[in-house]
Every structure is written in structure tokens, then in C-alpha cells.
PQR file of N, CA, C, O and H, with PARSE charges and radii, in Angstrom:
ATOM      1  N   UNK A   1      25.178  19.158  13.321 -0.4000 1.5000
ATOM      2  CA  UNK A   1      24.302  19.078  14.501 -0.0000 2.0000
ATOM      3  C   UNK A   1      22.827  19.210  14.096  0.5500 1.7000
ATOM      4  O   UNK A   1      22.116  18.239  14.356 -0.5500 1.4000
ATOM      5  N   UNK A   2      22.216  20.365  13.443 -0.4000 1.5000
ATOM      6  CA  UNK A   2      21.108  20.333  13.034 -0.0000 2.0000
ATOM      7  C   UNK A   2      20.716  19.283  12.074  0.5500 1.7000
ATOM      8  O   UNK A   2      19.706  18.738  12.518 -0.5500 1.4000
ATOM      9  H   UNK A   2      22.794  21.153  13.232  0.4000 1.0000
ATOM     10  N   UNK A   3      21.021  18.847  11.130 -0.4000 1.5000
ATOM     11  CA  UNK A   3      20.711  17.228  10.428 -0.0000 2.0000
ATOM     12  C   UNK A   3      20.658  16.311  11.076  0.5500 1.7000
ATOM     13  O   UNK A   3      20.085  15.291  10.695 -0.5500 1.4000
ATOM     14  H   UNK A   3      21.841  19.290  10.769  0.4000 1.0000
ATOM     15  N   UNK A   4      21.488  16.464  12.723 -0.4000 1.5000
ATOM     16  CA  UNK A   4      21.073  14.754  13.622 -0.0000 2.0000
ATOM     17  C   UNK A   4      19.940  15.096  14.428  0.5500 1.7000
ATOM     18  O   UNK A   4      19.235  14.189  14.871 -0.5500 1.4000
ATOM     19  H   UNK A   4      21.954  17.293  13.032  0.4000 1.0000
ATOM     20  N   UNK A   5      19.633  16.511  14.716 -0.4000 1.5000
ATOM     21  CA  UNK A   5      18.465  16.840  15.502 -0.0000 2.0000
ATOM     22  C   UNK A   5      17.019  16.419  14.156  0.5500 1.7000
ATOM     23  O   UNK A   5      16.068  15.681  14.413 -0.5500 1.4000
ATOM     24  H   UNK A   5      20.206  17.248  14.357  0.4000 1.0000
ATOM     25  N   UNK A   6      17.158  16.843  13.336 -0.4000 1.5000
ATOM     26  CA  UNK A   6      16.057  16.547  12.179 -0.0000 2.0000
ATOM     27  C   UNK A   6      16.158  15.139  11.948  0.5500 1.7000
ATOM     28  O   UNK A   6      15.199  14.666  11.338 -0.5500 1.4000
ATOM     29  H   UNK A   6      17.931  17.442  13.127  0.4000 1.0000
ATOM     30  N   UNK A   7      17.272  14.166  12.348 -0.4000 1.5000
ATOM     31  CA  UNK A   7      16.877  12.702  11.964 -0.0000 2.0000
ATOM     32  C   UNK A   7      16.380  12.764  13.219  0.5500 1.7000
ATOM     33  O   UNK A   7      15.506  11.922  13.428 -0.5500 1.4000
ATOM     34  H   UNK A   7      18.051  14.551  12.843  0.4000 1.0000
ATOM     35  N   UNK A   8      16.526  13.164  13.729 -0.4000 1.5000
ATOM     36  CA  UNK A   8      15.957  12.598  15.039 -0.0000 2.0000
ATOM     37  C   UNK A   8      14.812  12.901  15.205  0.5500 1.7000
ATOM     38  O   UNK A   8      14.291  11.794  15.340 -0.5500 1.4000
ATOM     39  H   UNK A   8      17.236  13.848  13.560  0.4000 1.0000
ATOM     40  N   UNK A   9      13.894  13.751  15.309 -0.4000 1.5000
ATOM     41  CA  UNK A   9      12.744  14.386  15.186 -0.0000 2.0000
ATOM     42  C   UNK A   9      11.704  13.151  13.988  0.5500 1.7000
ATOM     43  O   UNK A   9      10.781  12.387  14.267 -0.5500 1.4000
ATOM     44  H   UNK A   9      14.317  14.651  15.199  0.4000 1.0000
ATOM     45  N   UNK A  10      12.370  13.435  12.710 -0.4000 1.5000
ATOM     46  CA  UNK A  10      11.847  12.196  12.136 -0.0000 2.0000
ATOM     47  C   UNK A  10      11.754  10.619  12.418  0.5500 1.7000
ATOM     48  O   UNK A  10      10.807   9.841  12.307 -0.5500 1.4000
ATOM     49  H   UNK A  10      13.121  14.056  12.483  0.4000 1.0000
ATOM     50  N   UNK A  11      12.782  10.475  12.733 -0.4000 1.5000
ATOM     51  CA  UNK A  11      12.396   8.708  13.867 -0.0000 2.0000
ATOM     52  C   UNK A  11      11.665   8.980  14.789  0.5500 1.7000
ATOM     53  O   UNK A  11      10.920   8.002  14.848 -0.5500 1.4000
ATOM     54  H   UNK A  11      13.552  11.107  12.823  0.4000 1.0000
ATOM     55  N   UNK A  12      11.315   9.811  15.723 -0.4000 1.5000
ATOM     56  CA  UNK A  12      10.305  10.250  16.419 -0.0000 2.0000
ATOM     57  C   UNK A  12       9.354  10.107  15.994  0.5500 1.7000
ATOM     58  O   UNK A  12       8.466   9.571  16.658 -0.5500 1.4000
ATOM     59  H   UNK A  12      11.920  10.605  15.676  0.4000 1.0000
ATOM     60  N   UNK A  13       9.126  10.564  14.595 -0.4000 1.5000
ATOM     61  CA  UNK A  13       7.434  11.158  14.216 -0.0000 2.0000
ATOM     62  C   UNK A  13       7.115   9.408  13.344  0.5500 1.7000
ATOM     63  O   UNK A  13       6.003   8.916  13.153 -0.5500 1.4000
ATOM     64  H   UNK A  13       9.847  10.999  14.056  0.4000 1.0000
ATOM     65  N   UNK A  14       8.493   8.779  12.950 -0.4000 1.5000
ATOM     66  CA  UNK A  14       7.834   7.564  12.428 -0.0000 2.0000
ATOM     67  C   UNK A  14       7.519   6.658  13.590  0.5500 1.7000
ATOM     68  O   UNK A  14       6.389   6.195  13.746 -0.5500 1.4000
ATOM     69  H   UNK A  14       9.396   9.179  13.104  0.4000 1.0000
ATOM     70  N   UNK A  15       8.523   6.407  14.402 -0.4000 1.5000
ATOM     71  CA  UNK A  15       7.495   6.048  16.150 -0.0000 2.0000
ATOM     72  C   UNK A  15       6.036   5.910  16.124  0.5500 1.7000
ATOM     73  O   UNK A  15       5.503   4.806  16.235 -0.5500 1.4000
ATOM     74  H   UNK A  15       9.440   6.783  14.275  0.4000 1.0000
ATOM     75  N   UNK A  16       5.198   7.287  15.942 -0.4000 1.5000
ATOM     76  CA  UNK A  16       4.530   8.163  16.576 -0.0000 2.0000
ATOM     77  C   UNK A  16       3.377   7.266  15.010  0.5500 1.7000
ATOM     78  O   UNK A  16       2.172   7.015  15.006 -0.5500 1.4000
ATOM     79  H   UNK A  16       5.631   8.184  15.852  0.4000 1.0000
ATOM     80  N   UNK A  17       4.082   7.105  14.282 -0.4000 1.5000
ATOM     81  CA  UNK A  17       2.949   7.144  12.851 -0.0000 2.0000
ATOM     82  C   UNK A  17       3.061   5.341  12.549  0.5500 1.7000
ATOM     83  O   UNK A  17       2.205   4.727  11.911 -0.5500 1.4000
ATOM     84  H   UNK A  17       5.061   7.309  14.285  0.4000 1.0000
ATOM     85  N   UNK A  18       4.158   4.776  13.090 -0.4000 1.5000
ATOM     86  CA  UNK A  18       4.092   3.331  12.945 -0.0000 2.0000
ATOM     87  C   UNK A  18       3.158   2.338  12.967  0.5500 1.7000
ATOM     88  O   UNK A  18       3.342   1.172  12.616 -0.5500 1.4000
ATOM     89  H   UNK A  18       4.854   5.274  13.608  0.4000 1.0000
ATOM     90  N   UNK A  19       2.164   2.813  13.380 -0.4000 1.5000
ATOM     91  CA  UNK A  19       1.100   1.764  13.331 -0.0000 2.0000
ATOM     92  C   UNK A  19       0.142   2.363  12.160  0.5500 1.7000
ATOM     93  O   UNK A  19      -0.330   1.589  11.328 -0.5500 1.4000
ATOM     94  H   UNK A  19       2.014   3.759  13.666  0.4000 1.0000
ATOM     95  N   UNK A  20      -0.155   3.846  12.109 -0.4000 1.5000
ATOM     96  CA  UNK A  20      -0.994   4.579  10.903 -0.0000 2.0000
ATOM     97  C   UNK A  20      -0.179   4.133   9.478  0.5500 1.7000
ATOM     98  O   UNK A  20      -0.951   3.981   8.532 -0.5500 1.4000
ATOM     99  H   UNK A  20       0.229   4.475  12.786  0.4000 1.0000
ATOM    100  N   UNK A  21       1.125   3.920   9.199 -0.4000 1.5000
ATOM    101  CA  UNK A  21       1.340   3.415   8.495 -0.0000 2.0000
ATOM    102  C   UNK A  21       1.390   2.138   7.773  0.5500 1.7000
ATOM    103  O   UNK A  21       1.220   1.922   6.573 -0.5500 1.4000
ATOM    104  H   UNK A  21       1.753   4.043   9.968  0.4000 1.0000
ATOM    105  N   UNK A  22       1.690   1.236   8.858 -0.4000 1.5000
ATOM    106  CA  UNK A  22       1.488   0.165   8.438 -0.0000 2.0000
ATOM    107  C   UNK A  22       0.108  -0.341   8.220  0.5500 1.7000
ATOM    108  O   UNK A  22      -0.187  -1.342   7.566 -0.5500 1.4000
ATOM    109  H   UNK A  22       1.829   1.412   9.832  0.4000 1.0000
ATOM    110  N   UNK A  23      -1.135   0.892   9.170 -0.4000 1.5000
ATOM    111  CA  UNK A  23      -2.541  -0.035   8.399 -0.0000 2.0000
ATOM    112  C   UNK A  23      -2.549   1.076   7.069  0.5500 1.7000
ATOM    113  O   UNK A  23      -3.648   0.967   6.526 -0.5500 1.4000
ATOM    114  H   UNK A  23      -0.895   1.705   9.701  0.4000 1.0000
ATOM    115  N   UNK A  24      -1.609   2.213   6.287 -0.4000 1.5000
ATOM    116  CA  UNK A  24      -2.334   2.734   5.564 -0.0000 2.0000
ATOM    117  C   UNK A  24      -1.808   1.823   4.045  0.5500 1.7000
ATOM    118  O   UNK A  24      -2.328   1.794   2.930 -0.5500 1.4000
ATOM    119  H   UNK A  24      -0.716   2.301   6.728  0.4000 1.0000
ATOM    120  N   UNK A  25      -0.237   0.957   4.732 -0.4000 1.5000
ATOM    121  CA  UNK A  25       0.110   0.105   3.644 -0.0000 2.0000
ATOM    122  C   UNK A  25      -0.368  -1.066   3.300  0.5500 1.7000
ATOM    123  O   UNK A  25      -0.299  -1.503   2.151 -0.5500 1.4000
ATOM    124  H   UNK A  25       0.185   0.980   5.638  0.4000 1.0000
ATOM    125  N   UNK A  26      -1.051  -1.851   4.559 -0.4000 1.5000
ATOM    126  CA  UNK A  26      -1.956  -2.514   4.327 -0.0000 2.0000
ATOM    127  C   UNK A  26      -3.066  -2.689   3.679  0.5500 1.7000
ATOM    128  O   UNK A  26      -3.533  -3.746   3.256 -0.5500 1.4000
ATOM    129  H   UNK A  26      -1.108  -1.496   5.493  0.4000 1.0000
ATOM    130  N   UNK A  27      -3.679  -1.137   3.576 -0.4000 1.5000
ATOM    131  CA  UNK A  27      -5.214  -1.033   3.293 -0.0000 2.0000
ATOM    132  C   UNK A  27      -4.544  -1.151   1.438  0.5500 1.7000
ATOM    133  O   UNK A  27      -5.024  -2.009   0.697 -0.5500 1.4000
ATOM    134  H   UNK A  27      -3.300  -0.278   3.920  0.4000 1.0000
ATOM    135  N   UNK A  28      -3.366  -0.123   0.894 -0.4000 1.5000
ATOM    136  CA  UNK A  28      -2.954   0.514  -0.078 -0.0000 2.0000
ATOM    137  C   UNK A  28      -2.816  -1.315  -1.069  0.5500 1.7000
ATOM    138  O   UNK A  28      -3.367  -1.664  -2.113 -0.5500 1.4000
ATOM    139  H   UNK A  28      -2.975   0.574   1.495  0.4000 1.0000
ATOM    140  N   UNK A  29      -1.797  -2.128  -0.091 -0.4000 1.5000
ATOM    141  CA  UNK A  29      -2.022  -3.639  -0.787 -0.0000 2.0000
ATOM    142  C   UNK A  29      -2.965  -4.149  -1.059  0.5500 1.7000
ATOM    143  O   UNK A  29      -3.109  -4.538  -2.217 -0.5500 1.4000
ATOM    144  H   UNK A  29      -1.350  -1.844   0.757  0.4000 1.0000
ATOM    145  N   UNK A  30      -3.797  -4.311  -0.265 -0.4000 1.5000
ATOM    146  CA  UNK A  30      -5.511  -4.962  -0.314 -0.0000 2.0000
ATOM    147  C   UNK A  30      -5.965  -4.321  -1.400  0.5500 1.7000
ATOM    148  O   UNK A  30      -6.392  -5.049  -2.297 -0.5500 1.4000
ATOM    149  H   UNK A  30      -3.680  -3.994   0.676  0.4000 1.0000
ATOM    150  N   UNK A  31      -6.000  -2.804  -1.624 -0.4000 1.5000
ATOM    151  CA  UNK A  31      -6.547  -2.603  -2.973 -0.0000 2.0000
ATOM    152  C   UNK A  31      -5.823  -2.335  -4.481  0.5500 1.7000
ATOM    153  O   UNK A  31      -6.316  -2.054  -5.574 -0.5500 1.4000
ATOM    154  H   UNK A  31      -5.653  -2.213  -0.896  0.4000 1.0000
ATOM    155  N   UNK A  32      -4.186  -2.587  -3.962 -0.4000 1.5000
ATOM    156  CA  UNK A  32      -3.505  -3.237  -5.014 -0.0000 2.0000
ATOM    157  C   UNK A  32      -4.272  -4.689  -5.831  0.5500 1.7000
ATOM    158  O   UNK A  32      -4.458  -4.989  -7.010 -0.5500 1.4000
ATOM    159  H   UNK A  32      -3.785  -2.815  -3.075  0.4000 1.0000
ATOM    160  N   UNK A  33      -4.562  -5.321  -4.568 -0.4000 1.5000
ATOM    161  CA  UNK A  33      -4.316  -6.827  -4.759 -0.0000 2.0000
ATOM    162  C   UNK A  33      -5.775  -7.130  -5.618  0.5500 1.7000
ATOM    163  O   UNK A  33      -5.898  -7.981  -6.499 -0.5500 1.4000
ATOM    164  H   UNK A  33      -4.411  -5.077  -3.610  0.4000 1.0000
ATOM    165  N   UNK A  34      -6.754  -6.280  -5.163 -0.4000 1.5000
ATOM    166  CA  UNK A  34      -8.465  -6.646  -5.359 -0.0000 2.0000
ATOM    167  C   UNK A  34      -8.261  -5.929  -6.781  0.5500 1.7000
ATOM    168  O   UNK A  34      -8.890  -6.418  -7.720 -0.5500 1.4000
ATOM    169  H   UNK A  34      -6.654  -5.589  -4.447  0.4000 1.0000
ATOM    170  N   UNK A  35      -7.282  -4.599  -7.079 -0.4000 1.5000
ATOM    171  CA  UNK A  35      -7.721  -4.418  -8.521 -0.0000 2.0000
ATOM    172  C   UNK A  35      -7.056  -5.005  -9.202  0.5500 1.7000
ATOM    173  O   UNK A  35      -7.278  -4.835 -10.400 -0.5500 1.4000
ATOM    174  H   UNK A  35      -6.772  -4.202  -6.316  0.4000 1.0000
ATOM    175  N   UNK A  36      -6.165  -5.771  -8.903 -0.4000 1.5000
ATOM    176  CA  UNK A  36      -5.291  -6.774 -10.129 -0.0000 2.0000
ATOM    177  C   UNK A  36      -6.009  -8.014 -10.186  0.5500 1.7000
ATOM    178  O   UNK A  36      -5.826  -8.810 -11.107 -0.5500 1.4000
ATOM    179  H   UNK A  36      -5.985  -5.909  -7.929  0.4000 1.0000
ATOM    180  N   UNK A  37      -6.797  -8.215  -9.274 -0.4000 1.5000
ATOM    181  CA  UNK A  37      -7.832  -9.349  -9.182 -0.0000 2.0000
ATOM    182  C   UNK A  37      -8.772  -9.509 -10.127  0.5500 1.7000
ATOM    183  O   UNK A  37      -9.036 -10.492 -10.819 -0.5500 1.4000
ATOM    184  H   UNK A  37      -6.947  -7.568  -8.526  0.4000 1.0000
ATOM    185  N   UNK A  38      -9.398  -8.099 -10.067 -0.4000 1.5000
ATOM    186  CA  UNK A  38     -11.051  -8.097 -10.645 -0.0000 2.0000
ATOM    187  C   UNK A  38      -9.951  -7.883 -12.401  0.5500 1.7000
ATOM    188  O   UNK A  38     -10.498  -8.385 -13.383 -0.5500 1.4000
ATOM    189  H   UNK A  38      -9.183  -7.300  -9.504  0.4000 1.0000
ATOM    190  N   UNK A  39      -9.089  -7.454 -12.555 -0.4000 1.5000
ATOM    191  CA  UNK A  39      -8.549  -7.181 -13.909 -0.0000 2.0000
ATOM    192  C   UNK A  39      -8.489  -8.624 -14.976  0.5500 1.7000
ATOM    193  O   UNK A  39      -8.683  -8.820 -16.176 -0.5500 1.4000
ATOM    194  H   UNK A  39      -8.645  -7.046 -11.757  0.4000 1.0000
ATOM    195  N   UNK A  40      -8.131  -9.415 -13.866 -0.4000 1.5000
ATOM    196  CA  UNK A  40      -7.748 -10.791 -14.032 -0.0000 2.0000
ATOM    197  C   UNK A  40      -8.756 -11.375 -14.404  0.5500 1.7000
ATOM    198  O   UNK A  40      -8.777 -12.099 -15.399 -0.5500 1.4000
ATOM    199  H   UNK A  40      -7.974  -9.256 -12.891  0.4000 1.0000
ATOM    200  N   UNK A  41      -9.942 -11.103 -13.508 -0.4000 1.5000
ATOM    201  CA  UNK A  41     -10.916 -11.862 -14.351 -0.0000 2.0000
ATOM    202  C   UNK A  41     -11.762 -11.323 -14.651  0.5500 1.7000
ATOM    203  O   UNK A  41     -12.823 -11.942 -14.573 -0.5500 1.4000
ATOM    204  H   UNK A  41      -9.925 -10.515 -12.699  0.4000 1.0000
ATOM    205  N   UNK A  42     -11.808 -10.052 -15.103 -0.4000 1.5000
ATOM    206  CA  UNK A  42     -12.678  -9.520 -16.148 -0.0000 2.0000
ATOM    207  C   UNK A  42     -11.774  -9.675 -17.560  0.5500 1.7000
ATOM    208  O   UNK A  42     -12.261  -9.295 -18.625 -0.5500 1.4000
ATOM    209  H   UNK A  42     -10.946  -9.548 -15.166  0.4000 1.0000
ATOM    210  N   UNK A  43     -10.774 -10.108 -17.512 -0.4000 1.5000
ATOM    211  CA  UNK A  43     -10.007 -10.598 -19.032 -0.0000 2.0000
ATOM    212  C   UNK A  43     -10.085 -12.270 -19.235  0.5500 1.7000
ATOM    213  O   UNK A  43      -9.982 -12.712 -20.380 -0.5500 1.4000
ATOM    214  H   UNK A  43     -10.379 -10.417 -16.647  0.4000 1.0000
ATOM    215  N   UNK A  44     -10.288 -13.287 -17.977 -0.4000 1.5000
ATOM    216  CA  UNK A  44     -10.822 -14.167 -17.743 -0.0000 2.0000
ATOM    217  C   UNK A  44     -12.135 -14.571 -18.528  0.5500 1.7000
ATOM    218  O   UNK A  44     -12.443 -15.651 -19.033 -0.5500 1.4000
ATOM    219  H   UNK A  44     -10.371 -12.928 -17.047  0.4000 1.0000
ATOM    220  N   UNK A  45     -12.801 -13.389 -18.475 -0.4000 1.5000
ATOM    221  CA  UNK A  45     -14.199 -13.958 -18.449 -0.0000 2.0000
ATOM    222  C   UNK A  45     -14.171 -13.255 -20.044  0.5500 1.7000
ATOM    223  O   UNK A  45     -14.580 -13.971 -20.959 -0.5500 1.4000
ATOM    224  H   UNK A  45     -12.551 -12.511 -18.065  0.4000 1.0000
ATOM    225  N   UNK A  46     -13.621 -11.658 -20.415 -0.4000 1.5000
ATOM    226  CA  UNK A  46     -14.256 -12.147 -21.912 -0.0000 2.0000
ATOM    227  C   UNK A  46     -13.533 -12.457 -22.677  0.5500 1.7000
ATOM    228  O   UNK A  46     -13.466 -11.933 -23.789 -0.5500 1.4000
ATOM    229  H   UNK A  46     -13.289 -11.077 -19.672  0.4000 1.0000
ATOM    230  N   UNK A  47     -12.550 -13.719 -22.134 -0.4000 1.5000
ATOM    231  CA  UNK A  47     -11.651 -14.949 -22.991 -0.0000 2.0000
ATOM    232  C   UNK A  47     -12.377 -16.138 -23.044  0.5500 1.7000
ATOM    233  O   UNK A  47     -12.424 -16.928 -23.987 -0.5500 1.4000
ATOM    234  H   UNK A  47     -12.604 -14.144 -21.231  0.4000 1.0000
ATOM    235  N   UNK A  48     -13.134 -16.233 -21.588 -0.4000 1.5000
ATOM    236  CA  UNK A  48     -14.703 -17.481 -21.732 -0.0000 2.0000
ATOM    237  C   UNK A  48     -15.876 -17.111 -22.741  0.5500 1.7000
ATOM    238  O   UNK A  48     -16.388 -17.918 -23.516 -0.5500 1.4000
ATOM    239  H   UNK A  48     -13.096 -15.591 -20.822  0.4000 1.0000
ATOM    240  N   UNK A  49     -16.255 -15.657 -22.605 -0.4000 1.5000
ATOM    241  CA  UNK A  49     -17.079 -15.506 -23.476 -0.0000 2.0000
ATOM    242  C   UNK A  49     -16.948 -15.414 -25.072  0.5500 1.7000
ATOM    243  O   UNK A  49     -17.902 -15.314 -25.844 -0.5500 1.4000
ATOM    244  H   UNK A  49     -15.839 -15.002 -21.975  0.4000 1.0000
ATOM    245  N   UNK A  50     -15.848 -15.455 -25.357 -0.4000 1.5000
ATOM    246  CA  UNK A  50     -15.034 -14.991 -27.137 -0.0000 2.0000
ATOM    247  C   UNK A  50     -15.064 -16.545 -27.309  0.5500 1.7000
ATOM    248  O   UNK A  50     -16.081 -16.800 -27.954 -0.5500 1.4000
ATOM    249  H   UNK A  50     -15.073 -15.536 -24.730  0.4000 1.0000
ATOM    250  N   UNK A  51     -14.295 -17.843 -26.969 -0.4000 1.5000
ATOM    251  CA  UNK A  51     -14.320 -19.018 -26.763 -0.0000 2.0000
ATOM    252  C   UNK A  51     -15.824 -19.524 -27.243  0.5500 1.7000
ATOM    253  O   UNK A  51     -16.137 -20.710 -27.144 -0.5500 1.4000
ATOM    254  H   UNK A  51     -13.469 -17.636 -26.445  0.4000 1.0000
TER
END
């Protein structure tokens, strides 16, 4: 009984956080994405400049 009251409480609180999460996974990708970016071509560029 107490473990279905605590799932329950927790689907509640993800309810409650569903939108804070999804912009905090959003924001967390975007700066996944921008530092694998700038990595990319800062190895880009001193493969242009060695060249």
C-alpha cells in the first residue's frame, strides 16, 4: 500500500513538473548540441589552418 501511495505522489509531482522538464531537457540538448558544434569546428578549422 505505501509504495502505490509513493507512485502515486510521484506521477503527481511529474504532472506538476512536466512542462519544467521538458524546457529543462530542451535547454540541456541545445547546449549538448552547440558544444558538439563549436568542437566540430574548432577541429574544422585547425585542420584548414595545418592544410
Amino acid at each position: 500500500m505505501i509504495t502505490i501511495l509513493y507512485y502515486k505522489k510521484i506521477i503527481e509531482g511529474f504532472k506538476c513538473m512536466n512542462v519544467f522538464s521538458i524546457i529543462v531537457t530542451l535547454a540541456l540538448g541545445l547546449f549538448i548540441i552547440i558544444s558538439i558544434f563549436s568542437i566540430v569546428l574548432l577541429k574544422l578549422g585547425k585542420g584548414s589552418k595545418e592544410n
